[in-house]
N, C-alpha and C positions, 0 to 999 in steps of 0.2 A: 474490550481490547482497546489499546492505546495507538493512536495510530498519529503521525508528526511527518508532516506536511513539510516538504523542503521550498515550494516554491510557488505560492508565496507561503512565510512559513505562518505556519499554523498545529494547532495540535487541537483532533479530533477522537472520542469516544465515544463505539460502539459495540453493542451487543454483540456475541457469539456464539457459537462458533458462526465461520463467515467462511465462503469461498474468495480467493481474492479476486473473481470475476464481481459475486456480489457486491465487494465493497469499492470497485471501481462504478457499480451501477450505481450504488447509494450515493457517492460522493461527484457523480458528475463528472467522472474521467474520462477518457480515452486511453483504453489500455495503450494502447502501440504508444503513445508517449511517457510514460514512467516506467520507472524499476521499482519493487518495491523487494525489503531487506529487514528480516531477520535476521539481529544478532550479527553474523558474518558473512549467512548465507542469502542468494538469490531466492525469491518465491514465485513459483508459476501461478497462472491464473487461475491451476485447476488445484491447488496445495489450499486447505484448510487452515485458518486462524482460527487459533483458540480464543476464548473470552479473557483471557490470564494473558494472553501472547502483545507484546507491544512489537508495533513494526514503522519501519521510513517507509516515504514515498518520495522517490525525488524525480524528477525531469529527467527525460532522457535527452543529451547535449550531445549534438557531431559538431566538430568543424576542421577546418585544415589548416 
């Protein structure tokens, strides 16, 4: 799978299928701070990527 790092940016691949719990643990995240995005769609932690599937990961940003 192809995986493109928004911040800082980067582009990462790895083996699949993946839970995207797993590939927060591989890559040294912190879920509660990213979104990560398929295509259009939002991906939960507990939703599978495929080895074929490219996805973002970008920062999750508040402010006012």
């Amino acid at each position: 799978m192809k995986i493109h790092l928004s911040h800082p940016t980067r582009d990462v691949e790895l083996q699949g299928p993946k839970r995207v719990a797993d590939i927060f643990k591989e890559l040294q995240l912190v879920p509660e701070a990213f979104l990560v995005i398929r295509g259009q769609d939002l991906v939960t932690e507990d939703e599978i990527v495929a080895d074929g599937d490219s996805i973002e990961v970008r920062p999750v940003i508040s402010g006012g």
